[in-house]
N, C-alpha and C positions, 0 to 999 in steps of 0.2 A: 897194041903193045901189052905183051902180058905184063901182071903183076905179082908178085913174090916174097910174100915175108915169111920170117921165122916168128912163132911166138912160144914163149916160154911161160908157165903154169906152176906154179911151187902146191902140193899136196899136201893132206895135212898128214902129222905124224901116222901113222900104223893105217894110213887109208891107199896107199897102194893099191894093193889088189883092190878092191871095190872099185877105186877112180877106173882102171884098166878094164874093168869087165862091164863097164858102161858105156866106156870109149868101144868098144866092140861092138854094141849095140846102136851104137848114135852116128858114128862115123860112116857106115854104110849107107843111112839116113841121109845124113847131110849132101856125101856125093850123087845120089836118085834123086833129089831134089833142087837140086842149084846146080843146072849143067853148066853155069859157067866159071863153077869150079873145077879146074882139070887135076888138083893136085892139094887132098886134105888129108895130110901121115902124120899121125903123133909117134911120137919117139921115148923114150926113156932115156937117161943120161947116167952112163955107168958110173960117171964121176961125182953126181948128186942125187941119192936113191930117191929124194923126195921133190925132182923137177921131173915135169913132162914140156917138151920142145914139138911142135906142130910147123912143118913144114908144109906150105900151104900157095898156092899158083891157081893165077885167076887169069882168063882171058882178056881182063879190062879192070878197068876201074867198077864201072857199071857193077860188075861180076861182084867186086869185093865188096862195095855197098850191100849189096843183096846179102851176103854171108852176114855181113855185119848187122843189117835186119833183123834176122832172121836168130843170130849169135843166142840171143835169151830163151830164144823159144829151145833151141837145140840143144842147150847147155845148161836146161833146169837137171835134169838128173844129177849132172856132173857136179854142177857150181858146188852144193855142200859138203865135198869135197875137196874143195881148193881155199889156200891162202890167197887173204885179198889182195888183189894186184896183179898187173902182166907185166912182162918183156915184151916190147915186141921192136921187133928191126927191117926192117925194109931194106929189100933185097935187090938189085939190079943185074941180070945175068949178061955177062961175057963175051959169050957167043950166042 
């Protein structure tokens, strides 16, 4: 059963661009490395310039463990541009 959640990231003021141009870097990363991520898309949120939202589907539990592992190593560049704390929502799809 796959797994799916959204998680939401608050940045810090005027760090935008930086946070975006490391996500470019890391994100391609992440998916070569954890095949049993089938789905890691950060987003921007027109409605709050300073959130980024990761939409993110894991073949398993197993799968998401493994990102979650792995979460610090991937997201040293990133981390000193983010406010502390996440969102995160656990997803259940439909069909």
């Amino acid at each position: 059963m796959t797994i799916s959640i959204i998680a939401t990231v608050r940045v810090k003021e005027g760090k935008m661009g930086e946070a975006k141009e490391v996500l470019k870097k890391i994100v391609p990363k992440i998916k070569e490395s954890e095949p049993g991520t089938l789905e890691y898309i950060p987003h921007t949120v027109k409605e709050d310039p300073n959130a980024i939202m990761f939409y993110e589907k894991y073949v398993d539990a197993d799968a998401m463990k493994a990102h979650s592992k792995n979460l610090g190593k991937n997201m040293a560049e990133f981390g000193p541009f983010l406010e502390p704390g996440m969102d995160i929502k656990n997803l259940e799809e439909i069909l």
